[in-house]
C-alpha positions as CSV (number, residue, x, y, z in Angstrom):
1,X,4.4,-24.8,-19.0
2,X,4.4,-26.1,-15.4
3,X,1.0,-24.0,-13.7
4,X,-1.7,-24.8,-12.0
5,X,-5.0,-23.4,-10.6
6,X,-7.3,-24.2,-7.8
7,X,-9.9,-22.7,-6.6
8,X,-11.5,-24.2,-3.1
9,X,-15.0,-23.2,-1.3
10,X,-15.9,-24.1,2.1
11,X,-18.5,-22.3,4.8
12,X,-14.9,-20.6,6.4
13,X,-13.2,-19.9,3.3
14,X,-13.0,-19.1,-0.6
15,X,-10.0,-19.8,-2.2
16,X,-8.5,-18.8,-5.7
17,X,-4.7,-19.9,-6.5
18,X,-2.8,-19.9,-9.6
19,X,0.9,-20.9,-9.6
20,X,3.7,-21.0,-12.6
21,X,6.9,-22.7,-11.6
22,X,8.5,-21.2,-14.8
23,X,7.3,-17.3,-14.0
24,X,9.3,-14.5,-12.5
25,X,8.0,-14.3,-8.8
26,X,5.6,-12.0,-9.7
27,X,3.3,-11.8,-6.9
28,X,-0.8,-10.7,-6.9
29,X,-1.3,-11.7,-3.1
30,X,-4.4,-10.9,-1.0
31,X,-5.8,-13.1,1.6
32,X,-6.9,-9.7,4.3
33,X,-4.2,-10.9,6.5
34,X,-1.2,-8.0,5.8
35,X,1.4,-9.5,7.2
36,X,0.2,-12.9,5.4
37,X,0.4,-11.4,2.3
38,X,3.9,-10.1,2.8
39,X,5.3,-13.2,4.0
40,X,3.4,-14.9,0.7
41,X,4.8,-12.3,-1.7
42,X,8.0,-13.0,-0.2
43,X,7.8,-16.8,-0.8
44,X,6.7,-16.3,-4.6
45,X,9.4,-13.4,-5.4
46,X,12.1,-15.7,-3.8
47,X,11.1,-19.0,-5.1
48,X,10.7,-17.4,-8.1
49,X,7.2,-19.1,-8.6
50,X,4.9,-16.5,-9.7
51,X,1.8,-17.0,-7.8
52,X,-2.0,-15.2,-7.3
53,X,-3.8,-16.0,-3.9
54,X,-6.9,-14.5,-3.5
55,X,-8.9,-15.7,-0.2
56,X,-11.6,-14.3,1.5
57,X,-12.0,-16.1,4.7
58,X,-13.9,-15.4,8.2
59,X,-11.4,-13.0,9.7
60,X,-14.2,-11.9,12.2
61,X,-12.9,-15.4,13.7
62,X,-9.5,-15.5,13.9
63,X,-6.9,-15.9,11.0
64,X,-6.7,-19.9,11.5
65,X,-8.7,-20.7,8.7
66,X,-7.8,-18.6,6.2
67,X,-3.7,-19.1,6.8
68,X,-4.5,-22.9,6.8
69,X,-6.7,-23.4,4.2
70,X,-4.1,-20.9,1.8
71,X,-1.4,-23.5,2.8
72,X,-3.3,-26.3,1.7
73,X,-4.6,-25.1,-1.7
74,X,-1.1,-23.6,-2.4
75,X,0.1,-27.2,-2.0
76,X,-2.5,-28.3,-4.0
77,X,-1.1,-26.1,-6.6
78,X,2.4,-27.2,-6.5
79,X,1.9,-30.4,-6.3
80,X,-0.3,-30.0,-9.9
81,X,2.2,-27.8,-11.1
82,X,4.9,-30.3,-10.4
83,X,2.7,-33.2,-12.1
84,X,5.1,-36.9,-11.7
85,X,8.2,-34.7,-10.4
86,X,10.3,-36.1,-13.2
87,X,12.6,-34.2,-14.5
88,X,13.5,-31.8,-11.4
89,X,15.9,-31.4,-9.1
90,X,14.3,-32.7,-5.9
91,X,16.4,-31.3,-3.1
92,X,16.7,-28.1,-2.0
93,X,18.2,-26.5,1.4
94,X,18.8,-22.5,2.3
95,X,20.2,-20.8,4.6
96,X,18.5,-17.0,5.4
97,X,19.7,-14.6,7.1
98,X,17.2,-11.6,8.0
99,X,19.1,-9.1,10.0
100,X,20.2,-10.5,13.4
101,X,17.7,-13.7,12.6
102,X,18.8,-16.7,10.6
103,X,16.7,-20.0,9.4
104,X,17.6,-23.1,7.5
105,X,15.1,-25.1,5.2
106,X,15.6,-28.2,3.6
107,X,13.3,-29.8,1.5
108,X,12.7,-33.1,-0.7
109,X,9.3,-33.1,-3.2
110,X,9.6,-36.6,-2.5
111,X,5.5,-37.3,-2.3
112,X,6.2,-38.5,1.3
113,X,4.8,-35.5,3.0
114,X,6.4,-34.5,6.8
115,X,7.3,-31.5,8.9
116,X,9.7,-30.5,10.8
117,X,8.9,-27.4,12.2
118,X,11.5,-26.2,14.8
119,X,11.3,-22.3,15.3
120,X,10.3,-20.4,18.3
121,X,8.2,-16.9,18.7
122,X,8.1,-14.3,21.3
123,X,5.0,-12.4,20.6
124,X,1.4,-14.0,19.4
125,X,1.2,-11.8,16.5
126,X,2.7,-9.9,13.7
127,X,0.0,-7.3,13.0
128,X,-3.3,-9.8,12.0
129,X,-1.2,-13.0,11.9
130,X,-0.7,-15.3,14.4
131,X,2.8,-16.0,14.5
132,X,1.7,-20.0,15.7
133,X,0.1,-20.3,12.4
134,X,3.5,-20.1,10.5
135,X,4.0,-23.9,11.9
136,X,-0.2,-24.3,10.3
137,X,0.6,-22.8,7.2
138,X,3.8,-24.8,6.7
139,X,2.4,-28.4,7.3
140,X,-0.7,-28.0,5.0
141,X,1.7,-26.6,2.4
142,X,4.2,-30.0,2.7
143,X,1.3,-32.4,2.7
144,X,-0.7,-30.8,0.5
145,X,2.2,-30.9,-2.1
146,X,3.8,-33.8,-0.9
147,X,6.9,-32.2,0.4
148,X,9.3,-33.3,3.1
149,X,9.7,-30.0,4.9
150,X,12.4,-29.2,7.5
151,X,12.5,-25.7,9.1
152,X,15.0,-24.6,11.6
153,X,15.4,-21.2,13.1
154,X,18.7,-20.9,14.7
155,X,17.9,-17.7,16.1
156,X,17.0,-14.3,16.2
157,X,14.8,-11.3,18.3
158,X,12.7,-9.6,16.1
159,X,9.5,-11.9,15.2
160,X,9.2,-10.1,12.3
161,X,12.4,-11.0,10.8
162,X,12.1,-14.4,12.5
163,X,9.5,-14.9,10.2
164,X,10.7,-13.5,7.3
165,X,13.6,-15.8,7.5
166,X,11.5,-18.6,7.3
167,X,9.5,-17.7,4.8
168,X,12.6,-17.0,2.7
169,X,14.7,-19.8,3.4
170,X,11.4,-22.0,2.1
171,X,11.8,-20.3,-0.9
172,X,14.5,-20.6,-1.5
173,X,15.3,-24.4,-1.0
174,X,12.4,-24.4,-3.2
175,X,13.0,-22.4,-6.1
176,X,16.4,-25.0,-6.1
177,X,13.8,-28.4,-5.6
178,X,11.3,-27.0,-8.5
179,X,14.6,-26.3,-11.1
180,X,14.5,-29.1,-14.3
181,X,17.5,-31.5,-14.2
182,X,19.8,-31.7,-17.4
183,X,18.7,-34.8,-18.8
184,X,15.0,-34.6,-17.6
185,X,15.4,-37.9,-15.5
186,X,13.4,-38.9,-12.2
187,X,16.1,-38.4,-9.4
188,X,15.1,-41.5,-7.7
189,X,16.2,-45.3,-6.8
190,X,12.9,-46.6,-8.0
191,X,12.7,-44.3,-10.8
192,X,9.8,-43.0,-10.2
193,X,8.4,-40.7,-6.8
């Protein structure tokens, strides 16, 4: 079975993730960050990864650390999870629409890690999360996995939803990425990633 758990201390945060490629999206999520936890819920019930985060982090600072630090040891996890990468599908590219907002990802678990992150907010926050740490999250989540990661938001007017959208589309390019191959075979040139 493809899982993986991490489990990461540092004087900012303490991290516990588990993640099963195979599972059903069931999500145990709590990292004191509410609307964190929505938008990682979202990302595990739509990938269809099944994943717990638990994180305790120094909120009496900011949210920085703790979105950041989730993002990287979630990457971690994937990237365990996914072991060589042989066998999957690779690719993987959605289109979300949340209400009047709509965002694109595309994605490649190619080991080259990159972002693209091209999506602009209105407000600073959505309850306790800083909407400019969706960009944070996203990059130590592509490098920390070794993910080429493109995010677009095309539009919207609701942060909110803006959000949500990109969450989503993630997920959903992923849950195509993650997703064996018929004959099990690296999809590479080189044969190997």
């Amino acid at each position: 079975m493809r899982t993986a758990t991490i489990e990461r201390a540092t004087k900012e945060t303490q991290i516990n993730v588990m993640v099963e490629l195979d599972g059903k999206g069931i999500a145990d999520i709590d990292t004191g960050i509410g609307f964190f936890d929505h938008m990682l819920t979202a990302l595990s019930v739509h990938s269809g990864i099944s994943m717990t985060v638990k994180v305790k982090g120094d909120l009496q600072v900011d949210c920085h650390h703790t979105i950041e630090d989730t993002g990287i040891v979630l990457g971690q996890a994937l990237g365990q999870a996914l072991g060589t990468k042989s066998g999957i599908v690779r690719y993987g590219t959605a289109y979300i629409p949340m209400d009047e907002s709509l965002a694109m990802a595309s994605l490649d678990l190619s080991n080259r890690p990159f972002l693209v992150f091209n999506c602009d907010f209105t407000n600073q926050s959505c309850g306790g999360y800083d909407l400019c740490m969706t960009e944070e999250f996203f990059r130590a989540f592509a490098f920390n996995s070794g993910m080429t990661l493109h995010i677009n938001l095309l539009y919207g007017s609701n942060d909110h939803h803006k959000a949500e959208a990109v969450y989503k589309a993630v997920a959903h390019a992923l849950k195509t990425a993650v997703t064996l191959n018929e004959d099990g075979a690296t999809l590479s040139t080189k044969g190997v990633l």
